[in-house]
N, C-alpha and C positions, 0 to 999 in steps of 0.2 A: 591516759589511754595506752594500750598496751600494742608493742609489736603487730601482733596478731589480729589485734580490730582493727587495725589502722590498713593491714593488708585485707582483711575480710570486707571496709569499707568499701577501698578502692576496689575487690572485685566486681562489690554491687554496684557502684555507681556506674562502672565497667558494663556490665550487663544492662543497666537501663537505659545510656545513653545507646546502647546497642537496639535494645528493641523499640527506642524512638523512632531509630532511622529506617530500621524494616519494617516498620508498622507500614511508614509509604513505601508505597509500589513504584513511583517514581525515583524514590533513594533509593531503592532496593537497584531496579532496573539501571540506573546511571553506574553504581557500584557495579553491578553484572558487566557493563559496557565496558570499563574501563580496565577493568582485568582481561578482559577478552583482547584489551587492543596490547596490554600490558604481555601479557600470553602469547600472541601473535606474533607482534616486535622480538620476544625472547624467539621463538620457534622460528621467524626468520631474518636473524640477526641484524634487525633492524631495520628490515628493507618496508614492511609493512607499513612502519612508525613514520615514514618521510613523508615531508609536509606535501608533497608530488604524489604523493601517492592517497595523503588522506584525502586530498581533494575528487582524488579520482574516486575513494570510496563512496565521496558524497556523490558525486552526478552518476554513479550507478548506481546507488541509493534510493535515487529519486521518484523513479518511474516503479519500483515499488513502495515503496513511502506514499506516492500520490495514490495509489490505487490499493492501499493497506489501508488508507481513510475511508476512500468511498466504500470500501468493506464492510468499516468500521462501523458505518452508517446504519448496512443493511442489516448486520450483526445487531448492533444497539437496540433493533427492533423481533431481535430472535430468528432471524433469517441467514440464510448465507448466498453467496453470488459464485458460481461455479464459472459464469462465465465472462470472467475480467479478460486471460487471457487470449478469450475471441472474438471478444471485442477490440481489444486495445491491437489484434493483427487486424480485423476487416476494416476498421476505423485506417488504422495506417496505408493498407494496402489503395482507400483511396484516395486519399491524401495523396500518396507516394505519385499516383497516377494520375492527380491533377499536377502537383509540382515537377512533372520530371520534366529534365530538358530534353527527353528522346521525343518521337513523334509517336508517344503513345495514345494520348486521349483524343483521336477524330471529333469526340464534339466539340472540344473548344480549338484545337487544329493548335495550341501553343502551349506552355507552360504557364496553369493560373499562380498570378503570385500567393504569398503566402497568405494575406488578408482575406483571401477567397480559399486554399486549402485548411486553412490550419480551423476554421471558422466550419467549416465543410465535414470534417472528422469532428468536432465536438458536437456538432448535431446528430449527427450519427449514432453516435456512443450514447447520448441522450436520450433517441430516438428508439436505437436495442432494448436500452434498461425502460423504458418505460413501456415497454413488450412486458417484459418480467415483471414490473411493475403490477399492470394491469391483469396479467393472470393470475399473481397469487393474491391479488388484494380482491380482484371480481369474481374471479374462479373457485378462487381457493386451492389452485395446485399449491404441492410444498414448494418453496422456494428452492428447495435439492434439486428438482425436476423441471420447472419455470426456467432456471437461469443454464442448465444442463441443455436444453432445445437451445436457448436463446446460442448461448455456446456454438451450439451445431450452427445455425444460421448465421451468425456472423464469422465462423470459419469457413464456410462455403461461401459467403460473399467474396471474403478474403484471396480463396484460391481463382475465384470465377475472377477476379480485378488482375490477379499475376499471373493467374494461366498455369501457376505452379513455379515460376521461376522467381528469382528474387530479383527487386525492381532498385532500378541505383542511379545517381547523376538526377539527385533533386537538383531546384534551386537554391542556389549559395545564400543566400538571406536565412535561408532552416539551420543553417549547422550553427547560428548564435545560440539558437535554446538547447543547442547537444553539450556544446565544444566551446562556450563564448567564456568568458570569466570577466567581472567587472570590478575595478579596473583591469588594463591587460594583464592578465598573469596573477591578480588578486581572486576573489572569490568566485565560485560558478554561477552561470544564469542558472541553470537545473538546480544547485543546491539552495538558490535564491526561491526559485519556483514552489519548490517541498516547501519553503519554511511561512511563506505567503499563505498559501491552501492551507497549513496546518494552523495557521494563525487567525484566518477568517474562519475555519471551520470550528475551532476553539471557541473564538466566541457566539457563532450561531450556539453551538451546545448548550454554553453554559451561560447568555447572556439575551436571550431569544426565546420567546412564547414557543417556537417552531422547535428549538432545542429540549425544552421542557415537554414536549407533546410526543416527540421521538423516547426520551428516557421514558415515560409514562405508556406510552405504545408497547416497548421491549417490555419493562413493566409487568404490567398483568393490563392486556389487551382489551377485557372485560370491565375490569374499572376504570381504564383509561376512555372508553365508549360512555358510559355513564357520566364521566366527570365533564362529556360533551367535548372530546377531541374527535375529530375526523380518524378514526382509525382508517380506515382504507386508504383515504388519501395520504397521511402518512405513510403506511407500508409503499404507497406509487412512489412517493418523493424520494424516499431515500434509495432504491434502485435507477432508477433518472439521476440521482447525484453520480452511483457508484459507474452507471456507464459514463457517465460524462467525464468524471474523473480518468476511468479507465482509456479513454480515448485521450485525456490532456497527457496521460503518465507514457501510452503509446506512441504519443508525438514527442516526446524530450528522447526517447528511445531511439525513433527512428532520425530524429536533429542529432543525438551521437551517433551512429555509425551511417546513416547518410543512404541507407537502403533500405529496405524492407522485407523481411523473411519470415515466415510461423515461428522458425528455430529460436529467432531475436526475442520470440513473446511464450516461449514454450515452460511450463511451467510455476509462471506467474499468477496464475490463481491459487495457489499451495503457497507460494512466497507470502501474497499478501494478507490471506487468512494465517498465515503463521506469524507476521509482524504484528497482526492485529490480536492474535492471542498469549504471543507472548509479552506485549504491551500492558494488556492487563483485561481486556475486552471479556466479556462471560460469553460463553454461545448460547447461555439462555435469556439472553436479553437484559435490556435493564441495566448496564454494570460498565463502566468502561472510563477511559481519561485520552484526551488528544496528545497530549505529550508523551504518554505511557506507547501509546501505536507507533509514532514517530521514532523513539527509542528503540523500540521493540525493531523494526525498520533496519536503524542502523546496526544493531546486534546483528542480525542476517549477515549485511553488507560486508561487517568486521570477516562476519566466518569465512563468506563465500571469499573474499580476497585472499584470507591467509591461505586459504586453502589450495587455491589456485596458485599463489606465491611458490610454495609447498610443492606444486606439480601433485596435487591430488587427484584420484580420481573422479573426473567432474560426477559420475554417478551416486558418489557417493554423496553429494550435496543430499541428493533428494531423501536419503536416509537419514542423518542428518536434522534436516526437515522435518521429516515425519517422525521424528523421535522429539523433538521438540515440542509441536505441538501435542502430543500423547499427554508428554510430561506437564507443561501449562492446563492444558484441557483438566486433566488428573488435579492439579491440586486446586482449579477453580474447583470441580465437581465437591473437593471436601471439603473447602471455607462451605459451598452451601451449606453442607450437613451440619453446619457445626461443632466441629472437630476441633 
């Protein structure tokens, strides 16, 4: 065999082991991760890359991670949820105002512990999305518009709970699920928290009657009705997850910094349809992987820190953002075609 085939070889074997690995989305996307942190590290001489600091990426990670699932959910089904962000503040803000220790809440005249707030905001969040829920599955509003009100009512709930000021001095038992790490100084509760929800939600998908009815829902709606899936009740279910979620990702938010403010949840519904579509998620339903969201997640997380690292201008995050999901959106749209 000659010089030349022996190099012609190796370029092809080169090129096949290559489109092995991008053929998954999940190789694909870990690769993207790892240069981004790779990139970072270079861009801020390492300060990025510290074991201190990746743990911090994780538990700011989290509370979009957890609320880039229940997204994920509504997406999986061809929907989208506009109002993560107003829920995951009206959910906190009454939390915040059962746990404070000020003499805010006259009905209970004390600070409820957490067992009674934290239980109190996931019913809430629940209770929002299966608002939206039931309008676009009984109504038939678009879900653009269903979760865009719901939005509006839980950030007027929100402000009606703070008065408009930002509410602070919970009680001390909330700052484990922000700020705890198990053991001390080892792993975060928050990053524990994300990888929990993305594990049980993993296997609801892919191991669950309920999982297969959601893919077959996003699907094509019309043969999934035929084939004798509840569509309606479907479309309820997984907006009832994404607020429920939304209000657990609100509470690890407000367990880190220990207050409660709009600003804390401002733009969190862009974050998490962004994690969820650069994860791998279709927006027309049908098409998506739990690990693929979860990655996609930390991808954000990676930018927003460098960038911050950096002294960036935080405006430019949401540019950023929105160039992102353009760009994922765009090349979902041409795998459809065929291309």
């Amino acid at each position: 065999m000659t010089t030349q085939s022996v190099e012609q070889r190796r370029k092809s074997d080169s090129r096949s082991v290559a489109r092995r690995i991008f053929r998954h989305e999940n190789a694909t996307l870990v690769i993207i991760l790892a240069a981004l942190i790779a990139g970072m590290a270079i861009a801020t001489g390492g300060k990025s890359a510290a074991l201190r600091n990746m743990k911090m990426v994780l538990v700011e990670t989290s509370t979009m991670g957890i609320c880039a699932i229940g997204q994920a959910f509504v997406i999986l089904t061809g929907g989208i949820d506009l109002s993560v962000a107003g829920i995951a503040f009206g959910t906190s803000a009454l939390g915040s105002a059962m746990m404070t220790t000020q003499p805010f809440q006259q009905i209970l005249g004390h600070a409820a512990p957490i067992w009674q707030g934290i239980p109190a905001m996931l019913a809430l969040g629940a209770g929002l999305g299966a608002i939206s829920g039931l309008v676009v599955s009984r109504i038939k509003v678009p879900g653009l518009i269903a979760t865009l009100g719901v939005w509006q009512i839980a950030h007027g709930v929100g402000f009606f709970i703070t008065g408009g000021f930002t509410i602070t001095r919970m009680v001390a038992p909330l700052k484990f699920f922000g700020q705890g790490f198990i053991p001390e100084g080892g792993f975060p509760v928050a990053g524990i928290i994300l990888i929990a929800v993305a594990v049980i939600c993993y296997f609801v998908w892919h191991h669950t009657v309920y999982g297969q009815s959601v893919f077959a829902t996003g699907g094509s709606p019309g043969t999934a009705y035929l084939s004798g899936v509840k569509v309606q009740r479907m479309q309820l279910s997984v907006y009832i997850i994404s607020g429920l979620l939304a209000a657990l990702g609100g509470t690890i938010r407000t367990a880190r910094v220990m207050s409660v403010s709009y600003s804390s949840f401002d733009g969190l519904e862009l974050q998490s349809i962004a994690a969820a579509v650069i994860g791998g998620m279709s927006l027309f339903g049908g098409k998506g992987n739990m690990v693929g969201v979860v990655l996609g997640a930390l991808m954000i997380g990676v930018i927003r820190n460098g960038m911050s690292i950096l002294g960036a201008d935080p405006f430019l995050e949401s540019t950023v953002l929105g160039v992102l999901v353009i760009l994922f959106v765009g090349i979902d749209t041409w795998r459809r075609k065929g291309h």
